[in-house]
C-alpha positions in Angstrom: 92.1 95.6 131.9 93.3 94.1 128.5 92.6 90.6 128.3 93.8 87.8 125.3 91.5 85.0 125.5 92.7 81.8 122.8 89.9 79.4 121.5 89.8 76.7 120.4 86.8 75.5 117.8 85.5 73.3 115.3 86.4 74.5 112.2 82.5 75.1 111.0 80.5 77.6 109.0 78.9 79.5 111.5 81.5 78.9 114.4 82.9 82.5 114.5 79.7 84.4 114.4 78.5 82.4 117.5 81.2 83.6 119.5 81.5 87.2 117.6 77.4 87.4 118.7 78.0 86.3 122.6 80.6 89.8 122.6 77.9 91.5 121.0 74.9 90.7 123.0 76.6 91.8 126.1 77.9 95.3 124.3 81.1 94.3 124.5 83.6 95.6 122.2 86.0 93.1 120.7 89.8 94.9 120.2 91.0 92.7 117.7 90.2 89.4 116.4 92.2 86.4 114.4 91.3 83.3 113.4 93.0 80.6 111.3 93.3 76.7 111.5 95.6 74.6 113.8 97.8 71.4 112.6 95.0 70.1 112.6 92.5 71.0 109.8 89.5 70.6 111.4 90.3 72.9 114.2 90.7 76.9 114.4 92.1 79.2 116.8 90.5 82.1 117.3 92.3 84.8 119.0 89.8 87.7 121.1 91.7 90.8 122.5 89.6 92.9 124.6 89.4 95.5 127.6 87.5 94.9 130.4 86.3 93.9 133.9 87.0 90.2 135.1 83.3 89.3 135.9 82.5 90.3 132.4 85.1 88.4 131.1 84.3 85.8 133.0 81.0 85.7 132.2 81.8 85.2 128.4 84.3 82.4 128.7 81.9 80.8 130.6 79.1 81.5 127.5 81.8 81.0 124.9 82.2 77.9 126.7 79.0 76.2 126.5 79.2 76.5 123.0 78.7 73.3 120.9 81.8 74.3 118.2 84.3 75.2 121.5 86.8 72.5 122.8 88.9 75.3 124.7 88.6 78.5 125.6 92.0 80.3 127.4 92.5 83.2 129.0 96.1 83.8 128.2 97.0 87.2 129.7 96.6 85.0 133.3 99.5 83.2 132.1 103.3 83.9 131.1 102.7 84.2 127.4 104.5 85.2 123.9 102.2 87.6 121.8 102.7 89.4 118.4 101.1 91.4 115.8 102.5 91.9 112.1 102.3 96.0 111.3 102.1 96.6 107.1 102.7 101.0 106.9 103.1 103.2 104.0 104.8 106.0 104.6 105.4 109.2 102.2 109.3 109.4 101.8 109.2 112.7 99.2 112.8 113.2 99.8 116.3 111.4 100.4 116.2 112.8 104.4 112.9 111.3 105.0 113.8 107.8 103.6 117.3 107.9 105.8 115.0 108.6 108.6 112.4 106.4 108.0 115.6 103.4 107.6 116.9 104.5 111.0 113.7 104.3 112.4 112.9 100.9 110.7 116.5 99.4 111.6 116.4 100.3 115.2 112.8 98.2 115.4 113.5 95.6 113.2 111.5 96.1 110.5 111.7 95.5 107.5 111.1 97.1 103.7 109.1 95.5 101.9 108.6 97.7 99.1 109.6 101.1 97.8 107.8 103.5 95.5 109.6 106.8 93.5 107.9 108.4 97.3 106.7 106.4 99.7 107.9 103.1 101.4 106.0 99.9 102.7 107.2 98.7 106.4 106.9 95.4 107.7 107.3 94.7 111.8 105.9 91.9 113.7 106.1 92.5 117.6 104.1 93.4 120.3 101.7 95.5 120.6 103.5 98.1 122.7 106.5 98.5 120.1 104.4 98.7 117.4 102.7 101.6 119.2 106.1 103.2 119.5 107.2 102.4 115.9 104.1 104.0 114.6 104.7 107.1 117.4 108.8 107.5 115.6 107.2 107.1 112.3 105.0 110.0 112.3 107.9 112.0 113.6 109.9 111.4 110.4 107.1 110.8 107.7 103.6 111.0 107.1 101.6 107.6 107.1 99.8 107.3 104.3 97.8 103.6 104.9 98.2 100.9 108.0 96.9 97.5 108.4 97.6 95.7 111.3 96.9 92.0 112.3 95.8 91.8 115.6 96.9 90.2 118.5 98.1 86.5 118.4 99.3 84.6 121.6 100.4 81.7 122.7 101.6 79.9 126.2 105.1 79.9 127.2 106.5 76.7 128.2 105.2 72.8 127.6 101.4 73.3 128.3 99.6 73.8 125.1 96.2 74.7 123.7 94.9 71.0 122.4 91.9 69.2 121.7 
C-alpha cells in the first residue's frame, strides 16, 4: 500500500540522514522524498512516500519517532488529504503537428509551457500523482520525451488540524 508520511524536524545538519538511515536499515525503499523549511525557520518538513505493509510502517514511525530532531511524525494517507507533485518534461516537437498535439495535450491537463526550443518544448504540471502518470502516458503518444524531473510527493491535511510544533 502507498503510504505519505509528513515530518516534522529540527532544521539540523544531520536530521535527514537519520531518518533517510532508519528506511535504510530495514531495506526499505523510499519512493520519493522532499524536504524544505516551514514558517518557521528552524523547522523542516520532510515529506516520505513509500509502499508497503502497515506493521512496517508502523514500525518506522515509531523509530522515526524516537528521534531527537522529530517533533511530529504523520501518517497522512490515513487522513483526507491534498497532495501534489510539480512534473518539468521536454519533449521533441520536430514538426508543427507534434507541437499542436503536445498543446492539446498540455491544455486539457493544465499545464503549462515554459519554454520552447526551434524542436522541443519544456512542460510544467503540478498535480497529483495519478494525472501526472496520465499526462506523461498522452505525452508519449504525441512526442518523444526527451528529459523529466519530477518533485515528489507533497501533502498536506484537509481541514483546520495542522502539522505544528
Amino acid at each position: 500500500m502507498r503510504r505519505i508520511l509528513a515530518i516534522l524536524l529540527e532544521n539540523e545538519p544531520g536530521s535527514l540522514s537519520r531518518i533517510v538511515g532508519l528506511f535504510s536499515q530495514r531495506a526499505y525503499n523510499i519512493d520519493s522524498l522532499t524536504v524544505g523549511t516551514t514558517d518557521d525557520k528552524t523547522l523542516s518538513r520532510i515529506t516520505i512516500t513509500t509502499h508497503g505493509d502497515d506493521r512496517v510502517v508502523e514500525q518506522i514511525t515509531k523509530q522515526v519517532n524516537k528521534l531527537v530532531d522529530v517533533l511530529k511524525v504523520f501518517d497522512l494517507t490515513e487522513i483526507n488529504h491534498i497532495e501534489r507533485e510539480l512534473l518539468m518534461v521536454k519533449v521533441f516537437t520536430r514538426n508543427e503537428a507534434m507541437r499542436a498535439a503536445v498543446t492539446r495535450v498540455s491544455d486539457v491537463f493544465g499545464a503549462a509551457i515554459v519554454d520552447m526550443g526551434k524542436q522541443s518544448y519544456t512542460l510544467q504540471l503540478a498535480s497529483s500523482t495519478d494525472k501526472i502518470e496520465s499526462f506523461l502516458d498522452m505525452l508519449r503518444h504525441e512526442s518523444d520525451l526527451i528529459e523529466l524531473v519530477r518533485s515528489g510527493a507533497v501533502g498536506i491535511g484537509r481541514g483546520d488540524k495542522a502539522l505544528k510544533s
